[in-house]
N, C-alpha and C positions, 0 to 999 in steps of 0.2 A: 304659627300657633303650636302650642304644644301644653305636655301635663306639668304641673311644677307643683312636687312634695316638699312644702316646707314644716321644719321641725324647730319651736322652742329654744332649741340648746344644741349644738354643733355636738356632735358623737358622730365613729364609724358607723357607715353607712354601707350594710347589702341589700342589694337590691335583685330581683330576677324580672323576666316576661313571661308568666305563664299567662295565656289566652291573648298574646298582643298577635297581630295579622303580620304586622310587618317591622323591618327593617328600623330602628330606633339608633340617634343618637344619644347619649345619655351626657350631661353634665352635670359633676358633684361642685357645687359652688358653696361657699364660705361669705358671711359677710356682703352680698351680694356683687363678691368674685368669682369668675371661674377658678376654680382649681385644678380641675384634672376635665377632658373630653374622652369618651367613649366613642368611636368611630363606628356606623353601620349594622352595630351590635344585628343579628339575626333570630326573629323567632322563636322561642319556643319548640319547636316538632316535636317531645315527648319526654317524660319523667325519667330522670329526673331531668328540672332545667338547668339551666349553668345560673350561676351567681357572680355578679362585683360587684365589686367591692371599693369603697371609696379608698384610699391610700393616708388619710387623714382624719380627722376629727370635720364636720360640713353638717350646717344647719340647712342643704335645701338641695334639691336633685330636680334636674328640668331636662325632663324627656322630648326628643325632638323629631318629625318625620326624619330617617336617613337619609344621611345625606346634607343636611340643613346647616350644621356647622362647618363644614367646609362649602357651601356657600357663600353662608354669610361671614367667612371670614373669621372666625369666631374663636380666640386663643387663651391659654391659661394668661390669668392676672385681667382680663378685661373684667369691668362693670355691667349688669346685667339685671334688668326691673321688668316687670312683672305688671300688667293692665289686666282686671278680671273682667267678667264679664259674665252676668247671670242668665 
C-alpha cells in the first residue's frame, strides 16, 4: 500500500515530507513506468525539509513504506498500476 500522486501531464516533479512519521520510498514514474526510485528517504525533523526532485518530465509519484521497493524488487523501466480503494 502506499500514496500515488498522479498529475494530467508529465513536468518536473519536487516533491518534500513535511509531517510524514516515517521512512518513505519515493517513485517518480512516467507512463506508468518507473523511472527513477528514491531509497528510505527520512522524515522530515525540522524546517526547512529537503526536497527531490524527479530528474525528468513524470506524470505520477508513488510513495512507499521504506524499504518496499527493494523488497518487492522493484526497478527503473518496470510497469506499475495502481487499485483504488474508497
Amino acid at each position: 500500500q502506499g500514496m500515488l500522486f498522479g498529475f494530467g501531464q508529465p513536468f518536473p516533479v519536487t516533491m518534500w515530507m513535511k509531517g510524514c512519521l516515517m521512512p518513505l520510498d519515493m517513485l517518480f514514474v512516467k507512463q506508468q513506468r518507473i523511472q527513477a526510485i528514491l531509497h528510505n528517504l527520512p522524515p522530515c525533523q525540522g524546517e526547512p525539509c529537503p526536497y527531490y526532485h524527479s530528474q525528468e518530465p513524470v506524470d505520477g509519484v508513488l510513495e512507499l513504506p521504506g524499504g518496499t521497493a527493494k523488497r518487492l524488487n522493484l526497478k527503473p523501466g518496470q510497469m506499475v498500476s495502481a487499485n483504488t480503494h474508497s
